[in-house]
DRENFI-852923 format. One record per residue (C-alpha): x, y, z. Coordinates in steps of 0.5 Angstrom, whole numbers, plus 500, padded with zeros to 3 digits. Example, Ala and Ser with C-alpha at 12.3 -4.5 7.8 and 13.67 -1.06 7.14 Angstrom:
<recs>
525491516;527498514;
</recs>
This chain:
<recs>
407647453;406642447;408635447;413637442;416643445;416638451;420633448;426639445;425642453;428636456;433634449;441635450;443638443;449638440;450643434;456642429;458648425;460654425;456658419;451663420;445658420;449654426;449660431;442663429;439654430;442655437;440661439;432659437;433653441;436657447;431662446;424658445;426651449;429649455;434644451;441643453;445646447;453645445;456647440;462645436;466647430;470640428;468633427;473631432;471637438;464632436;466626437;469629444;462630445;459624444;464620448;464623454;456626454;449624454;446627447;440626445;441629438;446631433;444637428;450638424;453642417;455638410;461642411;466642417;473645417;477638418;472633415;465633411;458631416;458624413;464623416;461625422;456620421;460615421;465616426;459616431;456610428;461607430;460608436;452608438;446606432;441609437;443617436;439621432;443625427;441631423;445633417;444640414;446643408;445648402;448645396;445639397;445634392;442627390;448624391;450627397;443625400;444618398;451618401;447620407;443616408;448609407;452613413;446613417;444620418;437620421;434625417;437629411;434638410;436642404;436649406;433655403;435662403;428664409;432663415;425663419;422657416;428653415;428655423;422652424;424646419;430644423;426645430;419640427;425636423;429636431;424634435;421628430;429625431;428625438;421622438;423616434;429615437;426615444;419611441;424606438;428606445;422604448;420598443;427595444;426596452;420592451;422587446;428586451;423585457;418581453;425576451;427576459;421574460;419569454;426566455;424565464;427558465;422556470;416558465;415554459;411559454;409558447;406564442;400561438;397564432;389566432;388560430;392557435;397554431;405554435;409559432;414561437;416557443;423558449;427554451;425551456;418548452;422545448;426542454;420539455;420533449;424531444;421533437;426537433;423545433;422545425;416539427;412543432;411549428;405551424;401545428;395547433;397548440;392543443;395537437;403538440;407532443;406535451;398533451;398529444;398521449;392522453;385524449;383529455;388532456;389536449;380537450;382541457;389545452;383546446;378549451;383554454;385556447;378557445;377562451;383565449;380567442;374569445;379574448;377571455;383568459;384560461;387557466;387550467;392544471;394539466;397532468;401529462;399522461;402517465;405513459;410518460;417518464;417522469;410524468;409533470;404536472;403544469;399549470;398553463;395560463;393562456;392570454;390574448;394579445;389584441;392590437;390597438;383596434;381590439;382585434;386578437;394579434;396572437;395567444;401567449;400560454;405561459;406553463;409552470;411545472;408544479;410537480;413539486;408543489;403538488;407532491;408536497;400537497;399530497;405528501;403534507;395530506;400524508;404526514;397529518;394521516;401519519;402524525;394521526;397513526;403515530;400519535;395513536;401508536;408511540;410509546;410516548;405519551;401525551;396528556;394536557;390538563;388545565;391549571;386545576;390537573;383535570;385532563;382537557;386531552;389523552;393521547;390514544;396511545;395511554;394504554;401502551;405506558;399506563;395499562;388504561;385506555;383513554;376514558;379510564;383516563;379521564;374517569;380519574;379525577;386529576;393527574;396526581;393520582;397517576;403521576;403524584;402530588;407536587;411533580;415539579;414546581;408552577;413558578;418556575;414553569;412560569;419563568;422558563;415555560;418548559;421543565;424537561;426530564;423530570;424522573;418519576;415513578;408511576;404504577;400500571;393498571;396491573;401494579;407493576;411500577;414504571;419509572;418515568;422521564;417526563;416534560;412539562;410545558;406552558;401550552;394554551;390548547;382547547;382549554;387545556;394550559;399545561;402539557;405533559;409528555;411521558;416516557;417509559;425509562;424502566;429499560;433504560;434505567;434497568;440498563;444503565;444500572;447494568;452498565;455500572;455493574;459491568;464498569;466494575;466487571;471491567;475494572;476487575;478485568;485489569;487486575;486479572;492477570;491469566;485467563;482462569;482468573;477472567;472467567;471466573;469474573;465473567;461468572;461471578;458478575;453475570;447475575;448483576;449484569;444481565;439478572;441470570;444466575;446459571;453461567;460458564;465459560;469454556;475456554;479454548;485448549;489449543;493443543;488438544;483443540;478442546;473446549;474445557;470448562;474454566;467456571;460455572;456457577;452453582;445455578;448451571;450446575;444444578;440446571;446442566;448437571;457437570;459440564;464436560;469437555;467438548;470438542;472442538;468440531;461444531;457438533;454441540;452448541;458450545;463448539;458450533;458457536;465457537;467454530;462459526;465465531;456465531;453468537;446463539;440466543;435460544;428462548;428455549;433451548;430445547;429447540;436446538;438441533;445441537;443440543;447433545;443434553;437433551;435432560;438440562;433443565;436449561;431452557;432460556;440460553;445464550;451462547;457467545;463466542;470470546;473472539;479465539;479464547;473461547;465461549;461464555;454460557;448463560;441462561;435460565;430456567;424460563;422460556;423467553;428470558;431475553;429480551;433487547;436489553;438483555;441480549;445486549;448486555;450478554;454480548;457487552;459482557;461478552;465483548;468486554;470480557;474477550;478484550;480482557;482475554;485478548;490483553;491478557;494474551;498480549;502481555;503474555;506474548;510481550;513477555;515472552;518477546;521481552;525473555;526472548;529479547;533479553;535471551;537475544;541481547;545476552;546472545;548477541;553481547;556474547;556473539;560480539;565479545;566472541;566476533;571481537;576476540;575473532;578478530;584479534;586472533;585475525;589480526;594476530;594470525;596474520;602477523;604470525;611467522;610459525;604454526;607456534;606462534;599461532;597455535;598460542;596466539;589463538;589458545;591465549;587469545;580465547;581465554;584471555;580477559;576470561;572469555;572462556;575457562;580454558;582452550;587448547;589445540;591438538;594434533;592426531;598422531;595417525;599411527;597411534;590413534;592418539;590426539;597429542;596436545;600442541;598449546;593450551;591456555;587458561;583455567;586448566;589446572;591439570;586437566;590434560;594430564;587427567;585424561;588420555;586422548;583417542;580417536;573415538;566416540;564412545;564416552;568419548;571427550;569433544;576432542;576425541;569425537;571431533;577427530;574421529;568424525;571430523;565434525;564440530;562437537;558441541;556439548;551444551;551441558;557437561;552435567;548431562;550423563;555425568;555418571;555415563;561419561;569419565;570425562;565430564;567428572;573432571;570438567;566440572;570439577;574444573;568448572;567446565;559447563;559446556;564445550;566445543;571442539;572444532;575441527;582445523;581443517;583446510;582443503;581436506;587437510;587437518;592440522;589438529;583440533;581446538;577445544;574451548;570449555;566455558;564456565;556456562;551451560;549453552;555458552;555455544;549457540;548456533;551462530;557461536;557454533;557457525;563464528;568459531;568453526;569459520;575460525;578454525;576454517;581460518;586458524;586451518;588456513;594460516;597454519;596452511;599458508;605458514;607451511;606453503;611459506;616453509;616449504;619455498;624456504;626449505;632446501;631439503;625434498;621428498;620426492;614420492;612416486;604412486;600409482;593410482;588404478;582410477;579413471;576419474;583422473;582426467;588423464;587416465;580417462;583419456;588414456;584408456;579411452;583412446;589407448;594411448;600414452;599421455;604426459;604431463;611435466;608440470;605444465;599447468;596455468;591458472;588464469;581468470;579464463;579457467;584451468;590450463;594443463;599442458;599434455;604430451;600424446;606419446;603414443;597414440;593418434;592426437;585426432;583421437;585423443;582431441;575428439;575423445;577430450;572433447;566428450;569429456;565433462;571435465;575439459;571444456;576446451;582443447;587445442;593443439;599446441;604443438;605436432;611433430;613426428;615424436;609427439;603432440;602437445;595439447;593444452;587442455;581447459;578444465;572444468;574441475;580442480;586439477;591436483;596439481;593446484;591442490;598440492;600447491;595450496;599445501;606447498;607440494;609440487;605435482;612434478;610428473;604424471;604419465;598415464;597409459;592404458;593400463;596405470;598411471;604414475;605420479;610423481;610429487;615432490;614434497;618440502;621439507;617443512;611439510;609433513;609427508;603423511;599429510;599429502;599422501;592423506;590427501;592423494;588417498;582421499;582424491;583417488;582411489;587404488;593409490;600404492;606408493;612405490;618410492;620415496;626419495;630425499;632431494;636437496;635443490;636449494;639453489;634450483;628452487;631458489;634461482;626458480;622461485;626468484;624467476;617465477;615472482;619476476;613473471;606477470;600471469;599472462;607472461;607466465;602463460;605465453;611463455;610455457;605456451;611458446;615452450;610446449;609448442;616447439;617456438;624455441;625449438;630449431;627448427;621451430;614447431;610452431;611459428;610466433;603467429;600460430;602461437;599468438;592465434;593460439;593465445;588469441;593475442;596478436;603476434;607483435;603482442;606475443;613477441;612483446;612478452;617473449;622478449;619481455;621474459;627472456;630478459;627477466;630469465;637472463;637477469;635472474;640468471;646472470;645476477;646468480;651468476;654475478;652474486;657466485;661469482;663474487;662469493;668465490;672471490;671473497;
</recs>
């Protein structure tokens, strides 16, 4: 078989066609090769084909039934460039050549009229199409490889020329510097940035090159110069690439970085050195001996455990004579091949007595069969013993319940934990910011001599550990600068800091008593302690918080009986008619259900100085008839205090001053521990003083105090209210003149500054803006009684109302409480007021329900160089009835247009003022101000007429 045929017997063909030559080129293929042939009619049934099969050549005709063969090149072109194709046909031309060439055709043939040779033409033509395509196939397989490998990213690799000048470098060469790629090629190999900074270097790169040309391989490991940063160590291979005739095409150096290689060599050469010193320095030792106990090996480091060095070692005849007979058991070794802790005990060349942990373990090593490795545990041992002491220390602990009892624990338990029998504590006084000692041993008396208060300052070792929260530990403690007892016998000696409680003292009478293990162990106990300490101070605090907390429960179940009994008496002074009726219901109210022993209400009576009892209630059993009240505060009762200063009096304890005060004697006869007494007082009037007496000391707290004097603010301004409400029934009116020499009374001021005459008739407003007073200048310029009221803190605003040749009317806005509102809030009417340059009058009508000598209280105590000049008794019962009735039909803004339009001359004929400058005046506009004029003009006829109406039918009746 012919490699040819071999080639087409192996081949899938497909024949695209249906002319006569098409049929007669696959029955040769059948008949002459073991190919694969198919064959198809159109492009598509082609097309077809070659998606969903494997074909290794097309062969087709020019002329199809839907398409030409170009056609069908390029379809398939589309899809695969690697496909041979085949195009035949008998009326060829040049340009359907060409054409065939540009659409990809691998080979062209133009047929003849001799089908045998255009037979062996076609299968010559087949077989040369297959072949290329598979030989190219095998260089692009190559060149791929060649790529994968080239491009290797743990492989630097460089293509060289023949004469060793860089024409192709990967990726991970350029990695390797920072020079631009442009600037590396065409320079020779061994003068490149990797090797250019050390002269030996490029010599070792040149003579591997030079094998290379020689068609020999070279191998060298290259060190980059150290000048570098981070210097690499790599490993070049360099090879020759020879063409078929043995002539050198091309160098390929292949470089692999083996730092980390070398690193771990050198690093494993220091490890063995290493495992060599640590064998000869660690304090485990090793020992191998044959089945019969002869050592066959001795760690150089024997000496550190058993005081022998190695040949002493070996000098003995077996190891049971340094570690004893039958250690551990032979058959069982056997089973499990390695025994681990054995404990024993094994005595030094000195005779001191070690206890030992111990593995032993199946080896078979220079003779040798059982290895055995021993470690020093006497420390360890030592230690853990200590730690079981201190275990018991702290179970101790949780049963103390104070500091002393601590301490006394921490010095109790100090030789078992840390082996030292002198030891205090001090313990921290914060109040006097000393250190006292709470207990010491016997031992650090004899040592130490009495231990004495220190202060706290960092002077002494003990304060300076404390202060500077610093644990000390001196092997000698006559070394220390701090040491203020220069005649102890102490010298070994720890001071440590018990957090803020204080600091635990211990030591010895030798120098370099401590060693890790004790160290360790002081700070432990130390530690543990100061824990205890701290939970000591923490439940005493939670004790105190839960008496606190049980101190505040009790106040606030107190406070919420009172705010509940607060609250009845707000509800029930709200419906009350009559002072009476409140006075009881208060009294009633706070000794009802035995909130308290007893409760009454005076009244002061000025002139005699005497508190009279108005109402009382509860458990008095005669105490007001035992006493006489008087405004005092001598050995006086709450009662008597309250009205003589006008404060809360609270008493917390009756029994204090028993014997100092008569009082106190009658009300603990009667059970009376604690009292308060609250003054009733409104807008600077007092309507009389409630006492209350509870059958327990410190019954009024500071926020009982506040509730019950906000309770007399609001029994004051009941009691206010019922006699404003009287004094709009009552028919009956007292009318008193003063005179008051003052000048913080706005008028006078104004008076006297601008020597004029000014008066007020009752013209005032309050309204959500302020204050508005309504004055008349009756002698004087209004020019200069506006700009002197403009100076003045107590008017913000003034404005003309009103200006003829008789007299202006100012409206005055004020930034201070103006009498007349005053009185108003205790039912009296501010009637007149005339101030001039050198006196002022006032004039105030007082109801008949409203008690004189309360509002002559009140203008004394707002003025001073008051005198009352007259006093006369009025009777204007339908005049105030037919007013009140008019005043109520009124809204706020009504009334202020109203009294506006008045003092500005509006209803004057002719008019002062028209209804536009009064509504500029009011800041409303006109048709607003003539709405409300109309709008109060019929509610004052209303109110007229239906009086009118009612006398009417009264006289007819």
């Amino acid at each position: 078989m012919t490699s040819d045929q071999a080639i087409l017997d192996s081949a899938s063909l497909l024949i695209v066609g249906n002319t006569a030559w098409t049929g007669q080129f696959a029955q040769t293929l059948e008949t002459r090769t073991e190919a694969t042939v198919q064959r198809v009619v159109t492009k598509e049934e082609a097309h077809d084909v070659v998606r969903t099969e494997a074909i290794d050549c097309i062969v087709s005709e020019y002329t199809l039934e839907d398409a030409t063969g170009i056609e069908l090149v390029r379809e398939v072109r589309s899809t695969t460039i690697s496909l041979p194709t085949i195009l035949t046909t008998r009326s060829g031309n040049e340009t359907i050549a060409s054409e065939s060439i540009r659409a990809g055709v691998t080979d062209y043939v133009a047929l003849t009229d001799s089908i045998r040779q255009e037979m062996e033409e076609l299968l010559e033509r087949t077989e040369q199409a297959i072949r290329t395509a598979q030989r190219t196939a095998t260089q692009r397989e190559r060149a791929r490889q060649f790529d994968a490998i080239f491009n290797d990213s743990r492989t630097a690799t460089w293509v060289l020329d023949p004469q060793g000048t860089l024409v192709r470098l990967n990726q991970t060469a350029r990695d390797m510097v920072d020079e631009p790629v442009d600037t590396l090629v065409g320079d020779p190999f061994w003068a490149q940035p990797w090797w250019t900074r050390s002269d030996g270097t490029q010599t070792d790169v040149k003579q591997i090159v030079e094998k290379a040309q020689n068609g020999r391989f070279g191998n060298a490991v290259i060190t980059q110069s150290p000048d570098i940063d981070d210097p690499r160590v790599i490993d070049l291979s360099v090879r020759p690439v020879e063409s078929e005739r043995g002539d050198l095409v091309s160098i390929v150096v292949e470089g692999v970085d083996i730092t980390e290689r070398v690193d771990l060599e050198q690093n494993l050469r220091a490890s063995e050195k290493l495992h060599r010193v640590t064998l000869s320095n660690m304090t485990d030792t090793i020992l191998i001996t044959n089945e019969d106990g002869e050592y066959t090996y001795v760690c150089p480091n024997v000496h550190f455990l058993f005081g022998y060095t190695a040949e002493e070692i070996y000098e003995m005849k077996t190891i049971d004579e340094l570690l004893g007979e039958d250690l551990f058991n032979r058959a069982k070794l056997a089973e499990e091949g390695v025994l681990k802790n054995i404990e024993c005990t094994a005595t030094d060349k000195a005779g001191r007595e070690h206890t030992l942990l111990i593995n032993v373990q199946k080896v078979s090593i220079q003779d040798g069969t059982f290895l055995y490795s021993c470690r020093d545990i006497t420390k360890r041992k030592q230690r853990e013993e200590a730690l079981t002491t201190l275990q018991e220390t702290t179970r101790d602990f949780l049963y103390a319940e104070t500091h002393q009892e601590i301490a006394q624990h921490i010095v109790d338990d100090t030789p078992d934990v840390i082996n030292l029998d002198a030891s205090a504590v001090y313990l921290f006084d914060a109040d006097t910011n000393d250190l006292r000692p709470a207990a010491h041993s016997a031992r650090m008396k004899e040592l130490n001599g009495p231990l004495p208060t220190v202060h706290a300052d960092g002077e002494s070792l003990v304060s300076y550990s404390f202060v500077e929260n610093n644990p000390l530990f001196f092997d000698d403690v006559h070394d220390a600068d701090r040491l203020r007892n220069q005649a102890t016998d102490f010298r070994s000696a720890t001071y440590i800091p018990l957090g803020e409680h204080g600091v635990f003292v211990a030591g010895s009478d030798t120098i370099g008593a401590f060693d890790e293990i004790t160290r360790e162990l002081a700070d432990l106990l130390a530690a543990t302690a100061e824990a205890a300490l701290d939970r000591v101070t923490r439940e005493s605090r939670l004790r105190e918080q839960d008496r606190k907390l049980q101190q505040q429960n009790e106040q606030l179940s107190q406070l919420n009986r009172i705010n509940e009994t607060i609250r009845e008496i707000d509800q029930a002074v709200v419906q009350a008619e009559t002072r009476e009726e409140i006075d009881h219901t208060v009294c009633e109210l706070l000794t009802d259900d035995d909130r308290f022993r007893f409760a009454w209400i005076g009244a002061v009576d000025s002139p005699a100085e005497a508190i009279e009892p108005r109402v009382w209630a509860g458990d008095g059993q005669g105490y007001l008839d035992s006493q006489s009240f008087s405004v005092n505060t001598s050995n006086a009762e709450p009662a008597e205090q309250t009205a003589a200063t006008g404060e809360v009096t609270m008493i917390p304890n009756v029994a204090t001053g028993l014997h100092d005060d008569p009082w106190r004697k009658e009300a603990l006869a009667r059970d009376y521990l604690s009292v308060l007494s609250i003054p009733l007082v409104y807008n600077d009037l007092s309507h009389g003083i409630l006492t209350v007496y509870a059958r327990s000391r410190n019954a009024f707290d500071e926020t009982t105090q506040a509730v019950m004097a906000e309770l007399g603010e609001t029994v004051a301004s009941a009691l206010s209210a019922i006699e404003r409400k009287n004094a709009l029934l009552t028919t009956s009116m007292t009318r008193v003149e003063f005179t008051i020499d003052d000048p913080s009374f706005v008028l006078t001021r104004l008076a006297r500054d601008t020597d004029c005459r000014l008066s007020y008739h009752g013209g005032v407003q309050q309204t959500s803006d302020g204050r508005y007073v309504f004055v008349t200048v009756e002698e004087g310029t209004t020019d200069e009684v506006k700009s002197a009221a403009a100076n003045l803190v107590a008017i913000d605003k003034v404005q003309t109302i009103s200006h003829d040749g008789e007299g202006s009317v100012l409206r005055l806005q004020l930034s201070q409480p103006f009498l007349a509102l005053e009185l108003a809030d205790h039912g009296a009417v501010f009637r007149e007021a005339t101030a001039g340059p050198t006196a002022t009058t006032l004039v105030i009508d007082v109801p008949g329900s409203i008690v004189v000598r309360n509002i002559l209280q009140l203008v004394r105590e707002t003025f001073s160089g008051v005198e009352l000049r007259s006093k006369q008794t009025l009777d204007h019962a339908a005049e105030y009835d037919l007013y009140s009735r008019f005043l109520d039909e009124l809204t706020e803004r009504q009334l202020e247009v109203i009294q506006t339009a008045h003092y500005s001359g509006f209803f004057e004929s002719p008019r002062r003022s028209t209804g536009e400058e009064v509504a500029e005046t009011l800041d409303i506009s006109s048709t607003a101000f003539y709405r409300h004029t109309r709008t109060v003009q019929r509610k004052l006829f209303s109110t007229l007429f239906e009086e009118s109406n009612h006398s009417l039918a009264q006289l007819k009746g």
